[in-house]
C-alpha positions as CSV (number, residue, x, y, z in Angstrom):
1,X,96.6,74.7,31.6
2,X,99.8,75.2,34.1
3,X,101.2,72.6,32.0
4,X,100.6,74.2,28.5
5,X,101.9,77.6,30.4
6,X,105.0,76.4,31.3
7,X,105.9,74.6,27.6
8,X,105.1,77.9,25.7
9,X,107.7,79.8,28.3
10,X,110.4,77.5,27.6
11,X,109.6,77.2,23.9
12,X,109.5,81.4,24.2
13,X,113.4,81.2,25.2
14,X,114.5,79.7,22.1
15,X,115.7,82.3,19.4
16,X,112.9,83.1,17.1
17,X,114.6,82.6,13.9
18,X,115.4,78.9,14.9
19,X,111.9,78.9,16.6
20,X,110.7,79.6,12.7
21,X,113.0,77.3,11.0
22,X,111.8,74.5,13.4
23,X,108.2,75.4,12.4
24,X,108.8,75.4,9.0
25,X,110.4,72.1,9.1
26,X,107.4,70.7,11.2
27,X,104.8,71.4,9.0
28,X,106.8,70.2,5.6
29,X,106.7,67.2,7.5
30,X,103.4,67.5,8.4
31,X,103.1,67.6,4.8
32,X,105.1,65.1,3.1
33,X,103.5,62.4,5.9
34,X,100.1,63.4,5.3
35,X,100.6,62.6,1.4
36,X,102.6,59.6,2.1
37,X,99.6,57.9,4.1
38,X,97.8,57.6,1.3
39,X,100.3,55.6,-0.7
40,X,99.7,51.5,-0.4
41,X,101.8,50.7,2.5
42,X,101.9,48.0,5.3
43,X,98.8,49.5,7.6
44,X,101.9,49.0,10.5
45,X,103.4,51.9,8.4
46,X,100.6,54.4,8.0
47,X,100.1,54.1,11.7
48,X,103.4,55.5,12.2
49,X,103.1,58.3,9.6
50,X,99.7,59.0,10.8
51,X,101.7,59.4,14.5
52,X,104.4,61.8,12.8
53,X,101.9,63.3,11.1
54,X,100.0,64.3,14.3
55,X,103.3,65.2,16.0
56,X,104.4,67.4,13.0
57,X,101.1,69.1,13.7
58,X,101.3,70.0,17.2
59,X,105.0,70.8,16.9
60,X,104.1,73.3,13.9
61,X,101.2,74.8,16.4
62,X,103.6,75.5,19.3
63,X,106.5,76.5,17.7
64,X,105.0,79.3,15.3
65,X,102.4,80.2,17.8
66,X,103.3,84.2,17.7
67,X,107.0,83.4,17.0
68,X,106.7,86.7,14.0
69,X,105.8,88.9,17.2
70,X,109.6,88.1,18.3
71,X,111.5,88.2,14.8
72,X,113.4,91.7,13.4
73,X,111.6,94.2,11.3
74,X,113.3,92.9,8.4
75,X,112.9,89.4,9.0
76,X,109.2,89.8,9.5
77,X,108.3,91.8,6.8
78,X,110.6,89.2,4.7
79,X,108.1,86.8,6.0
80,X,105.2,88.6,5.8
81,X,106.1,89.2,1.8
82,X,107.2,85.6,1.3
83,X,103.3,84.4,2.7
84,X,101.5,86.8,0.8
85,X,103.1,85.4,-2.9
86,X,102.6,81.5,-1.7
87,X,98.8,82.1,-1.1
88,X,99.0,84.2,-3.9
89,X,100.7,81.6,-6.0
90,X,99.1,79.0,-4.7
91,X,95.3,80.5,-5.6
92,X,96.6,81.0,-9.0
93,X,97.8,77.6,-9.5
94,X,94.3,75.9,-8.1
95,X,92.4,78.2,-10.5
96,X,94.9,76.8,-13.5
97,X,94.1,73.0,-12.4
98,X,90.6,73.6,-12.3
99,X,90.4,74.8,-16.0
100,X,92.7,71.8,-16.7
101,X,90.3,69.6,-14.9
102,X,87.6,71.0,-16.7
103,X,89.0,70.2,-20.1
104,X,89.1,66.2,-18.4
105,X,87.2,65.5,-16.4
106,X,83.9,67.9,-16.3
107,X,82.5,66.6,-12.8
108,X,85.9,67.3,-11.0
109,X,86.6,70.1,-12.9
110,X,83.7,71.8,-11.5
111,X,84.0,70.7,-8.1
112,X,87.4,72.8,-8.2
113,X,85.8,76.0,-9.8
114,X,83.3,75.8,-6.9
115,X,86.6,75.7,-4.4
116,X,88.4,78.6,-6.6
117,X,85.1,81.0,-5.8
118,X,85.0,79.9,-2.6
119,X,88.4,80.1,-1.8
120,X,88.4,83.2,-2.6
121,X,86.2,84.4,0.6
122,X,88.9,83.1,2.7
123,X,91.5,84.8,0.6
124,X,90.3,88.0,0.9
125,X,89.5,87.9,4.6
126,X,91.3,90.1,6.8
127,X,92.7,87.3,8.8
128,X,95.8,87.4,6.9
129,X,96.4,91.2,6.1
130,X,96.5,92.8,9.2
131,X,100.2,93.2,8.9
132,X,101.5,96.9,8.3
133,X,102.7,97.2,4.1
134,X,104.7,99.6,2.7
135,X,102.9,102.5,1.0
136,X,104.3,101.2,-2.4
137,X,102.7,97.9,-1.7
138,X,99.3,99.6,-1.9
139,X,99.2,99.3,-5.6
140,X,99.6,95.5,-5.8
141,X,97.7,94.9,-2.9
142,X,94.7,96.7,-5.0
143,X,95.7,95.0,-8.3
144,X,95.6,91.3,-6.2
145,X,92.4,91.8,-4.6
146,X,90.6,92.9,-7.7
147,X,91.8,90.0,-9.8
148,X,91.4,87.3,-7.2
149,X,87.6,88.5,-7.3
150,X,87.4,88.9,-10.6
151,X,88.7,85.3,-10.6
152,X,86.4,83.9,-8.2
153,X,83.4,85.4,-10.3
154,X,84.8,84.2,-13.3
155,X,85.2,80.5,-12.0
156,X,81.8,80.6,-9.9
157,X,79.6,81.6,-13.2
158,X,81.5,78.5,-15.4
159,X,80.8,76.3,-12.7
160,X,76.8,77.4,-12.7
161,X,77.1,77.0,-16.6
162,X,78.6,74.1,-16.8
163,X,76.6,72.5,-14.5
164,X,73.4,73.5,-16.4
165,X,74.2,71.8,-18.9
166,X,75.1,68.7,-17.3
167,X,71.7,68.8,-15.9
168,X,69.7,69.1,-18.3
169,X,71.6,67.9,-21.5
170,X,68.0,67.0,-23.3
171,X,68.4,68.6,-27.0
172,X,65.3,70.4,-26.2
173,X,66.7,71.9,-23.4
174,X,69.3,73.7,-25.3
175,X,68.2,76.8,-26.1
176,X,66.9,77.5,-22.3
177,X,70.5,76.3,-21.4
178,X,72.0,78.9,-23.7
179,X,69.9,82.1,-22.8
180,X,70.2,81.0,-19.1
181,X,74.2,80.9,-19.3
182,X,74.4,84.1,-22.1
183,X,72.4,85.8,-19.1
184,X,74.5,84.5,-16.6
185,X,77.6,85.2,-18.2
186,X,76.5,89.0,-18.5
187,X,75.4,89.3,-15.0
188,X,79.2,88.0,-14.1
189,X,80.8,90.6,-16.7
190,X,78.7,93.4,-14.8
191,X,80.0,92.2,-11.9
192,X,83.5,92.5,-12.7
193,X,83.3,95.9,-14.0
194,X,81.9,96.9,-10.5
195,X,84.9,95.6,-9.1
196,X,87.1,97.1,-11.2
197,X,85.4,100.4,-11.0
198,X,84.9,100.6,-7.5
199,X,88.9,100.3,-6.6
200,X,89.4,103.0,-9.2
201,X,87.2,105.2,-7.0
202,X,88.5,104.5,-4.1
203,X,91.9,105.0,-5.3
204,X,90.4,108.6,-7.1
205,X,88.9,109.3,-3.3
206,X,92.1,108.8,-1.3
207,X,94.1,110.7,-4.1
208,X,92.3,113.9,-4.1
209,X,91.8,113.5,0.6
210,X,95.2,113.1,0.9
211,X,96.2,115.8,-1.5
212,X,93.1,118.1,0.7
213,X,94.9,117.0,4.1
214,X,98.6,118.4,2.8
215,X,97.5,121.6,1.8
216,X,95.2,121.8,5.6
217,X,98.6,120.8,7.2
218,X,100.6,123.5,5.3
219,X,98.3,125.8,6.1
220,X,98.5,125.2,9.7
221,X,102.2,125.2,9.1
222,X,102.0,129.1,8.2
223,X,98.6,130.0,10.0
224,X,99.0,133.0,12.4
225,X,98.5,132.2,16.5
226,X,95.4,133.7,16.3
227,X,94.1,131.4,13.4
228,X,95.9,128.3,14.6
229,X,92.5,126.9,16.0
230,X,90.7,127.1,12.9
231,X,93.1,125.5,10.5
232,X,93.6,122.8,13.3
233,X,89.8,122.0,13.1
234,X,90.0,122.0,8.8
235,X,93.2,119.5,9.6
236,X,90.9,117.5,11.7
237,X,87.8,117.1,9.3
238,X,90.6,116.6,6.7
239,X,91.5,113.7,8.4
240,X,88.1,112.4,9.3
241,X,86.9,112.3,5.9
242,X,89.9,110.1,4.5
243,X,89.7,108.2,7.7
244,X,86.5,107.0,6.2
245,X,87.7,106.4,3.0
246,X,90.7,104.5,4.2
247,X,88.3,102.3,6.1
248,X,86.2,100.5,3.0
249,X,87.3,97.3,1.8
250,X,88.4,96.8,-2.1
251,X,86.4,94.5,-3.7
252,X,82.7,95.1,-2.0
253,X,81.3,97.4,0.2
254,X,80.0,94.3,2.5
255,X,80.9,94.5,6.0
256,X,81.9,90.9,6.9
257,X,83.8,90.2,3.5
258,X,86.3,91.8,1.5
259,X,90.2,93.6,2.2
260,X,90.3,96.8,4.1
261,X,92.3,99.5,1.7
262,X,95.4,99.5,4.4
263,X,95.7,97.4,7.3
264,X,94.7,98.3,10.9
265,X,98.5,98.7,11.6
266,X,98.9,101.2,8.6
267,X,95.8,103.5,9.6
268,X,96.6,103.8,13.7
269,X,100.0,104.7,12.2
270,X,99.0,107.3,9.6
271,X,96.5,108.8,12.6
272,X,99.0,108.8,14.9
273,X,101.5,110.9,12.8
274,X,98.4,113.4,11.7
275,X,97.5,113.5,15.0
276,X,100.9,114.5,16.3
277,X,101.6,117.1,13.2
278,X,97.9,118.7,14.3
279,X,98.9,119.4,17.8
280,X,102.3,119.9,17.7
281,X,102.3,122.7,14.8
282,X,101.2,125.9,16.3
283,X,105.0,125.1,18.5
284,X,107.0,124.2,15.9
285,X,106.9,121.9,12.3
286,X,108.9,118.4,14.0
287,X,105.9,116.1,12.8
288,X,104.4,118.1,9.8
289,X,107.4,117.1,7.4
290,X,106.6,113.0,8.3
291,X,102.9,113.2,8.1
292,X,103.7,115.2,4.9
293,X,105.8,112.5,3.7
294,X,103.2,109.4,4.7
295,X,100.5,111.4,3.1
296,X,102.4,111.7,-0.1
297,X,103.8,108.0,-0.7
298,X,99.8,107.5,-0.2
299,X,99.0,109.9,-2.7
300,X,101.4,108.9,-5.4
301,X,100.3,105.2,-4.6
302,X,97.0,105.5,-5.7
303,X,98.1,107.9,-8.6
304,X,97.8,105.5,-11.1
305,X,94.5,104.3,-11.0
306,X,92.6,107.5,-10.6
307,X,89.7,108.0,-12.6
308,X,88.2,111.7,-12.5
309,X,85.3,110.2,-14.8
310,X,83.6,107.9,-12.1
């Protein structure tokens, strides 16, 4: 343990930029060998890739092990912003193979639908988005979620379909097949609307709370002394009920799946600024103008995709 200590101090004095590019470099190698291995080689040979391979590896791990805690704002969010479009990307592209697949080879093309609709409960996890975004990011982020679920859905009900049929391909069979997948397919089209509607609400919800929490603020703003207390406690409740709104996740109301609305990060940040413009307005207006100003980026984000009619 005093060993592993005393490596991550010394690897902690190297500059975090070349502490990055390092890690980078590690794990394309970590890469390139692991792909290489499986090439016809002399087994001398795929002992030593497998041993730079492994080396890559734990290189990669100690290197980038919190190295983004150390980098500037810009850099980070650079990073941040560059890691969201690969797994974006990347998701996209294994959802295109597997339709190619399909068209091949049925079996394997399957097999990869099955990893698309999985994939996509590791995707949306909030292992990977608990970096702050900029307000304007919200819309994307909302737009991303809902079509990487819609997606998944999509590829999980061809992959029950298809296999159905593979199943039971007996010509009297057929017609079972086809009101079994016609019912499947509708079930999945249901689905996806509920998707789709749901972040419209949510976006309608945190619209029309944060519009209600500007006016409280102003009100405080201009409240007399002796009514400070009660537009305080309207600020507060304000707050509290898009607090909660803030807190569901996109795609599903399930606890232990789906992306929260805004990261962690975003929400202390947004409480802390309401917080501050709360208490510190019957003294003066130094916080008011920035919650304002938070509160209306998050407004106008979600402008676009209200829907008064849910």
């Amino acid at each position: 343990m005093r060993m592993f200590e005393q490596l991550q101090t010394r690897v902690g004095r190297i500059p975090a930029k070349r502490r990055l590019w390092a890690a980078g470099t590690a794990g394309i190698t970590y890469f390139l060998s692991g792909m290489t291995i499986r090439l016809a080689m002399p087994p001398l040979w795929k002992s030593s890739l497998l041993m730079i391979s492994l080396l890559s590896l734990a290189t990669f791990v100690i290197l980038g092990n919190g190295v983004t805690a150390h980098l500037e704002p810009n850099a980070r969010n650079l990073l941040f912003t560059l890691r969201r479009v690969t797994r974006a990307a990347g998701y996209l592209m294994l959802a295109a193979l597997a339709i190619c697949m399909l068209m091949v080879d049925r079996t394997a093309g399957i097999m990869l639908l099955i990893l698309v609709a999985i994939a996509n409960y590791f995707f949306a996890g909030e292992g990977g988005h608990q970096e702050p975004i900029r307000l304007a990011q919200l819309p994307t982020r909302i737009i991303g979620r809902v079509a990487f679920r819609i997606i998944a859905i999509v590829a999980g009900t061809v992959a029950l379909s298809q296999f159905l049929a593979m199943a039971r391909s007996d010509p009297s069979q057929q017609n079972a097949n086809f009101n079994f997948t016609m019912g499947t397919y509708l079930a999945a089209g249901a689905a996806c609307l509920k998707v789709h509607s749901r972040a419209r609400k949510l976006c309608t919800q945190i619209n029309g709370q944060a519009r209600s929490l500007i006016r409280a603020l102003d009100s405080l703003a201009s409240a007399a002394s002796a009514e400070a207390t009660i537009h305080m406690e309207k600020a507060r409740e304000e707050w509290q009920k898009l607090e909660q709104v803030l807190q569901n996740r996109i795609e599903t109301g399930l606890p232990l799946h789906g992306t929260a609305l805004l990261p962690v990060s975003n929400r202390k940040r947004l409480q802390g600024m309401v917080n501050m413009a709360i208490v510190d307005t019957p003294q003066g207006n130094q916080f008011v103008s920035q919650a304002r100003t938070e509160l209306q980026l998050l407004a106008q984000a979600c402008n676009s995709r209200i829907d008064t009619t849910l």
